[in-house]
C-alpha positions as CSV (number, residue, x, y, z in Angstrom):
1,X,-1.4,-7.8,-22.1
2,X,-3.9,-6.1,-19.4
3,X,-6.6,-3.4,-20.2
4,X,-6.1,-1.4,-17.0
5,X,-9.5,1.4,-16.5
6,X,-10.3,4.2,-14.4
7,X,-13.4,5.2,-13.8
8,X,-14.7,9.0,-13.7
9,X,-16.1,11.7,-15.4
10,X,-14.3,13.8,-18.4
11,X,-13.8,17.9,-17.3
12,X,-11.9,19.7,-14.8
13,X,-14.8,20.5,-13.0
14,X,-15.2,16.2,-12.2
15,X,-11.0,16.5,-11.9
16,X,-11.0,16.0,-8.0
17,X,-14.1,14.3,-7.3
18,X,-14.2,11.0,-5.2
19,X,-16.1,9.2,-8.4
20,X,-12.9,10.3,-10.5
21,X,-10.2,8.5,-7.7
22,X,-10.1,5.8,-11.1
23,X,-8.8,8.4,-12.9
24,X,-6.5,9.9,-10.3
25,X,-4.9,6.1,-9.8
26,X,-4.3,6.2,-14.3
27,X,-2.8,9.4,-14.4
28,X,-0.2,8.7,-11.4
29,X,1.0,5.1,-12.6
30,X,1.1,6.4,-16.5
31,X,3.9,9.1,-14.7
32,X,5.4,6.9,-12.1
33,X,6.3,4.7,-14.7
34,X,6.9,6.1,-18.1
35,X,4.1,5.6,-20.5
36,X,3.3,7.7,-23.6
37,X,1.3,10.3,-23.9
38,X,-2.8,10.3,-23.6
39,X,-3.9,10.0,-26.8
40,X,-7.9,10.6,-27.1
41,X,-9.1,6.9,-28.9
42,X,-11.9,4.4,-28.1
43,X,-14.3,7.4,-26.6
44,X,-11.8,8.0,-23.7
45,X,-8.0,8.8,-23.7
46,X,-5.6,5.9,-23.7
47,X,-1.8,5.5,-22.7
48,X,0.2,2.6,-23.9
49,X,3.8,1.5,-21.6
50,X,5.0,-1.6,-20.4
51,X,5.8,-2.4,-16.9
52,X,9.3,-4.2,-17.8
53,X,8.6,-7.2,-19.8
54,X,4.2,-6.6,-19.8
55,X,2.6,-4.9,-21.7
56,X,-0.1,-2.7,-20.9
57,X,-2.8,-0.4,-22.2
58,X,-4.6,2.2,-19.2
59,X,-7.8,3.9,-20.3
60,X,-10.2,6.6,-18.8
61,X,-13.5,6.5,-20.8
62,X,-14.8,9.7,-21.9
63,X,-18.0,9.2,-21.9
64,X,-19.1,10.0,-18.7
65,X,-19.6,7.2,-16.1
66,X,-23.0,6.0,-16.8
67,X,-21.7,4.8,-20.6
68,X,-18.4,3.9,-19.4
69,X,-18.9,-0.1,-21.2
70,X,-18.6,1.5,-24.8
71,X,-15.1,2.8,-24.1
72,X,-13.8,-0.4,-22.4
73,X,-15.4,-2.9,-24.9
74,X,-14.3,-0.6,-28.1
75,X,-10.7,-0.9,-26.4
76,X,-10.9,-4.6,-25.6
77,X,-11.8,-5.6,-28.8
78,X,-9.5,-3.4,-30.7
79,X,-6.5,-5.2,-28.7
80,X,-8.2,-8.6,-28.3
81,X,-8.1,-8.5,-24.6
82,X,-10.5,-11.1,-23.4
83,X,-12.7,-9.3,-20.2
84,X,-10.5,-11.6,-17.3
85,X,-7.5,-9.4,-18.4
86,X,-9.4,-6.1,-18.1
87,X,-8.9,-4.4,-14.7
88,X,-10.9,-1.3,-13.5
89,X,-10.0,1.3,-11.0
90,X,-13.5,2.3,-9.0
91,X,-14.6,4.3,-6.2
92,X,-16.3,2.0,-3.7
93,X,-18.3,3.4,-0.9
94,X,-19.0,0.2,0.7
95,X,-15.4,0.5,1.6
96,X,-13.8,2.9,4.4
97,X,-11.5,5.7,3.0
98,X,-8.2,4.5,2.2
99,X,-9.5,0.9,2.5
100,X,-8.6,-1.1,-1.4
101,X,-9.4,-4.1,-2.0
102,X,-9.3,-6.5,-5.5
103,X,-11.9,-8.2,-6.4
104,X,-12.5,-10.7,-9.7
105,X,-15.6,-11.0,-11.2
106,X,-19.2,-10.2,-9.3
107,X,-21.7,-7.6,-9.1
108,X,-21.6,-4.1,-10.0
109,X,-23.2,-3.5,-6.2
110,X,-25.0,-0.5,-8.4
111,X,-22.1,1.3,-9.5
112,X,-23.3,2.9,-12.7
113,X,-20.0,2.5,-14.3
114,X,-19.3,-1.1,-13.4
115,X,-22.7,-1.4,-14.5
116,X,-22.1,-0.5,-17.9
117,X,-19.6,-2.7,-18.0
118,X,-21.2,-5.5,-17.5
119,X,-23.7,-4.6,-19.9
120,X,-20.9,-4.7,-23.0
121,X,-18.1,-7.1,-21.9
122,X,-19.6,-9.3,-19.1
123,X,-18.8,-9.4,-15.0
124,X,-15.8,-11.5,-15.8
125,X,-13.8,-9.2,-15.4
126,X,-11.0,-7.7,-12.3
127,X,-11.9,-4.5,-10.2
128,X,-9.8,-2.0,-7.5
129,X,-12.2,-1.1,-5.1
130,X,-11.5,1.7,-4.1
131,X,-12.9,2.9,-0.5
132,X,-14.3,6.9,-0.8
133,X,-16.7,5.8,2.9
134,X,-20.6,6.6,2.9
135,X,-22.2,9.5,3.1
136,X,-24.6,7.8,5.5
137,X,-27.8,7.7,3.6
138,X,-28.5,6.8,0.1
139,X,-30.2,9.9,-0.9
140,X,-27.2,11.6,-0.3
141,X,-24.6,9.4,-2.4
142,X,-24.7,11.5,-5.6
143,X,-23.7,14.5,-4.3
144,X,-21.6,12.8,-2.2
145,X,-19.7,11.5,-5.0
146,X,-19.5,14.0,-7.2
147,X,-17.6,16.4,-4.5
148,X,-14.6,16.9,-4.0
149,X,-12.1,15.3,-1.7
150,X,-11.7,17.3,1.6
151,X,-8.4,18.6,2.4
152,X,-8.1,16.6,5.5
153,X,-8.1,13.2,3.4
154,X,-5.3,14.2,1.1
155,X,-3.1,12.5,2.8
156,X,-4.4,8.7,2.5
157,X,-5.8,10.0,-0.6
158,X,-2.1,10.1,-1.6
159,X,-1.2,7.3,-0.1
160,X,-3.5,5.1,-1.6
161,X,-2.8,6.5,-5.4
162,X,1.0,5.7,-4.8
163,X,0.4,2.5,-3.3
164,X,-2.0,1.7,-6.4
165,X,0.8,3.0,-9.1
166,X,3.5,1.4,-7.0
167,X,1.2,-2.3,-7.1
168,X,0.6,-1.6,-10.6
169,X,3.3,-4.1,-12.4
170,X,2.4,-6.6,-10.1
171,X,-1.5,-6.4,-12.0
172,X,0.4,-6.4,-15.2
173,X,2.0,-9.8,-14.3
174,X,-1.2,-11.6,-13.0
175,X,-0.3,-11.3,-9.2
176,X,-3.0,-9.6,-7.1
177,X,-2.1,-10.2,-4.1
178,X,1.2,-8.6,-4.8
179,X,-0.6,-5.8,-5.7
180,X,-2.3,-5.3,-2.8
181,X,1.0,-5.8,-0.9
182,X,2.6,-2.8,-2.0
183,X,-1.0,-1.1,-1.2
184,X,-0.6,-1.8,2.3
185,X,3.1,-0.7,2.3
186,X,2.2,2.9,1.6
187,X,-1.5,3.2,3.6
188,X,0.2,1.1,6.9
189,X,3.7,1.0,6.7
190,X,5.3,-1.7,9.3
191,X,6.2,0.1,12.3
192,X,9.3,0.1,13.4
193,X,10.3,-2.5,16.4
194,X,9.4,-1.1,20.0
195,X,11.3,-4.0,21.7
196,X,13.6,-3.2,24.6
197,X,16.9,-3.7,24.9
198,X,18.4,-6.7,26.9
199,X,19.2,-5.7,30.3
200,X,23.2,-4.8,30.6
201,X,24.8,-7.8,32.1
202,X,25.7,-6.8,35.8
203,X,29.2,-7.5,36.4
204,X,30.2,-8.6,40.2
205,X,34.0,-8.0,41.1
206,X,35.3,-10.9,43.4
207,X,36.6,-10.0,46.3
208,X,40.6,-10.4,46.6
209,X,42.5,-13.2,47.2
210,X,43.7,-13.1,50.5
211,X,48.0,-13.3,50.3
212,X,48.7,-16.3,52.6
213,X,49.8,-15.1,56.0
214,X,53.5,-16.3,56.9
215,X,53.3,-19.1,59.6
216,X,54.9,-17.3,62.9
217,X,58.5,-18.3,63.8
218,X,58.6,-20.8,66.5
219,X,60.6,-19.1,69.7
220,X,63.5,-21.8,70.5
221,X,65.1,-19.7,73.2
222,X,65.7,-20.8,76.9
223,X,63.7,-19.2,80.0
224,X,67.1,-17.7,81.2
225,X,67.6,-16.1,77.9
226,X,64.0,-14.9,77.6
227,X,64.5,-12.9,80.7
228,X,68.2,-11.8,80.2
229,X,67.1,-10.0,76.4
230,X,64.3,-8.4,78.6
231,X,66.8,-6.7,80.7
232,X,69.2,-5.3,77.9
């Protein structure tokens, strides 16, 4: 069984920010694919579902970002999830927008979620890096992160949610790389094949057979005839 987090902060004023995209990826694959209802538990709300055969538990953590550890380790241990089957859906702004990418273990790069999370359960655990870009400067990543998405990224924004919800049984069953499969299905679909067409086969007509011309009929008359057939 996986422990699959999103990261972001509880209130609708927080709903669309690019530090709640965690969030955003929970509440699309707890629709897509049938779970139950949120139910508030473990300082955050938690859905329970199965993606066919595997089980799985999503949580958001409620506790705002900075003290998002308490939430996942009260979880974990309540299921006996060990941290290497705990997953967590982050914004990443070392990443370019619509850019994902898994990762297993590591840093917390100074995310203040992940770093909480290190703090109660370890680094041992798997992460969705989700890429929100960078604001350009450091003194402006706050705010940057706690706006809103602009209207003209809604569309990878969406793309990258139902990539994530559509990869999401894939986590379930241990297979990453599956995951990030369907990802890239949804941000860069294959293109369909510009190849031209053979050339049309040019079809020569053969000239006519020639009929064979009758041999000419051999003249076996005498002189004096010749001349007398003239005259009649």
């Amino acid at each position: 069984m996986k422990l699959i987090v999103g990261l972001g902060n509880p209130g609708a004023k927080y709903a669309r920010n690019r530090h709640n995209i965690g969030f955003m990826a929970l509440d699309l694959i707890a629709s897509d694919h049938g779970f139950g209802p949120w139910k508030s538990k473990f300082n955050g709300s938690v859905s329970e579902g199965r993606f066919g055969s595997d089980r799985a538990v999503l949580l958001k953590p409620e506790t705002f970002m900075n003290n998002s550890g308490q939430s996942v380790a009260a979880a974990a241990q309540f299921y006996k999830i060990a941290p290497e089957d705990v997953i967590v859906f982050h914004d990443e702004l070392d990443l370019a927008p619509g850019k994902v990418r898994f990762k297993m273990a590591g840093g917390h790069a100074g995310h203040n979620g992940l770093r909480s999370i290190h703090a109660h359960i370890g680094a041992n655990y798997g992460r969705i890096r989700m890429g929100v870009g960078h604001p350009g400067h450091k003194d402006r990543v706050s705010g940057y992160v706690l706006s809103d998405f602009a209207k003209a990224e809604q569309e990878w924004l969406d793309d990258v949610l139902r990539g994530c919800a559509d990869g999401a049984p894939h986590l379930a069953a241990g297979d990453p790389p599956k995951f990030m499969n369907a990802v890239a299905l949804r941000v860069a679909p294959p293109r369909p094949s510009t190849g031209q067409r053979p050339p049309k086969k040019v079809v020569t007509e053969r000239p006519a057979k020639k009929e064979p011309q009758p041999e000419p009929e051999v003249d076996t008359r005498s002189s004096m005839q010749k001349l007398m057939d003239r005259f009649k």
